[in-house]
PAZAPA-4460 file (N, C-alpha, C; in steps of 0.05 Angstrom, whole numbers, plus 32768, in hexadecimal, padded with zeros to 4 digits):
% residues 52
    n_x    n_y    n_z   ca_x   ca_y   ca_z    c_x    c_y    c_z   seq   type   mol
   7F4E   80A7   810D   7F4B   80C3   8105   7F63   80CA   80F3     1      X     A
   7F59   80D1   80D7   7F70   80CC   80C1   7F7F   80E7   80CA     2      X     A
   7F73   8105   80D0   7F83   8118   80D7   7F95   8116   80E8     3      X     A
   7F89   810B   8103   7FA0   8102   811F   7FB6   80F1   810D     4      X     A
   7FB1   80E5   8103   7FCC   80D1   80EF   7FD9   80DB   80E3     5      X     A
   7FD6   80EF   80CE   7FDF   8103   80C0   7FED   811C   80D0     6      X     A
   7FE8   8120   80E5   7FF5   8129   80F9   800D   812B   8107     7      X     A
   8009   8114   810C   801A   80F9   8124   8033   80EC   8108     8      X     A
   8028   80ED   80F6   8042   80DB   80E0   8056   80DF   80DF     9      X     A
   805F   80F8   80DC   807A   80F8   80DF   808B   80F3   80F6    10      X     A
   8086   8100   8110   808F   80F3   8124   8090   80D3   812E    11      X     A
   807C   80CD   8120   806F   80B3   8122   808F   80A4   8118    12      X     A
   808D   80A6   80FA   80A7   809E   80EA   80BC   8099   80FB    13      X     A
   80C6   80BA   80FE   80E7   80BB   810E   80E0   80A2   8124    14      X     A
   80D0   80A9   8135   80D7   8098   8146   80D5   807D   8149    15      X     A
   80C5   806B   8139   80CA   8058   8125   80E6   804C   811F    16      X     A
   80E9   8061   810F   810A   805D   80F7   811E   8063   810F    17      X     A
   811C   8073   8126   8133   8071   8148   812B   805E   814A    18      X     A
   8117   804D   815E   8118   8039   8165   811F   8021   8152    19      X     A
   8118   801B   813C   811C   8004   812C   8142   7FFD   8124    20      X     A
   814B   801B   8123   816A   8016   8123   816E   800F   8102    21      X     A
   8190   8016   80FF   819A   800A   80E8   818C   7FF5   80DC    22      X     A
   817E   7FEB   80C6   8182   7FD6   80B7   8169   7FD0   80C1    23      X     A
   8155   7FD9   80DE   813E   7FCC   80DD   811E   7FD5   80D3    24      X     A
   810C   7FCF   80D5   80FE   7FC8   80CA   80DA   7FD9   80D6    25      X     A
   80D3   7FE4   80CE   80B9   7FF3   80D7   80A4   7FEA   80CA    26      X     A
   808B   7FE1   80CF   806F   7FD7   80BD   805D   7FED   80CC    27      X     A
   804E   7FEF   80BB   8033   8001   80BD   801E   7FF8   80B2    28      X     A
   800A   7FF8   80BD   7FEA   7FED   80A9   7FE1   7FFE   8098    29      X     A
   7FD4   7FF4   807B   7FCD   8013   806C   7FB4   801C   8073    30      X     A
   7FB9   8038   8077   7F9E   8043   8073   7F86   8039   805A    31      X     A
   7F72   803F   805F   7F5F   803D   8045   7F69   8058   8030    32      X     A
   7F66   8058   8024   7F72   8067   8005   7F5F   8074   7FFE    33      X     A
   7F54   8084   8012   7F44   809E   800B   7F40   80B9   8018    34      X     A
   7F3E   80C6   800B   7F48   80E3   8017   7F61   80EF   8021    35      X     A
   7F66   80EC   803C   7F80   80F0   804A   7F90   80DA   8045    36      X     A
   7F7D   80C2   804A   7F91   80A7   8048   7FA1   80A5   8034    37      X     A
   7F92   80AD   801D   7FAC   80B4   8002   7FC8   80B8   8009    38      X     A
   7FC4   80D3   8015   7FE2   80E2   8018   7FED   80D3   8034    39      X     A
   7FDD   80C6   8045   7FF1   80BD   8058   7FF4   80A4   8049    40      X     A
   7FF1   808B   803A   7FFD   807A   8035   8012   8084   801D    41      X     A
   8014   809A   8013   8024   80A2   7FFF   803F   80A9   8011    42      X     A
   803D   80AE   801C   8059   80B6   802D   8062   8099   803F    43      X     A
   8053   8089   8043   8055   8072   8058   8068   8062   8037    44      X     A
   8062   8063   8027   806A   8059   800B   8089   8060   8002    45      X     A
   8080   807A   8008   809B   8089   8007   80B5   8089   8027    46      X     A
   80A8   8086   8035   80BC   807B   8043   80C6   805D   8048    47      X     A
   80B1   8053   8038   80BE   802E   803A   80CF   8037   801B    48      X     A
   80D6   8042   800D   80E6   803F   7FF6   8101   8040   8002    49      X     A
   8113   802D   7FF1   8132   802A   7FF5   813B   803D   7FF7    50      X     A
   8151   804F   8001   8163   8068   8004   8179   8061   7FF5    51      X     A
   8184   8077   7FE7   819D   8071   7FE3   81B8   807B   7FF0    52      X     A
***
């Protein structure tokens, strides 16, 4: 349910990026790339990008 996902993502993240710790590492499967799925793999995209 792409809404419940779209939902749930951000918390989803943090707690992810807490558990995984300094330096480690989070994978996610992509959604299909339509409709909602757009904007949730656009941010899943945007959170795998390098920080500076």
């Amino acid at each position: 349910d792409l809404v419940e996902a779209a939902s749930r993502l951000f918390q989803t993240l943090r707690d992810a990026d807490r558990l995984a710790g300094p330096g480690g590492r989070i994978a996610f499967a992509p959604i299909p790339e339509t409709g909602l799925g757009r904007a949730i793999n656009d941010r899943l995209r945007r959170a795998a990008a390098p920080r500076s």
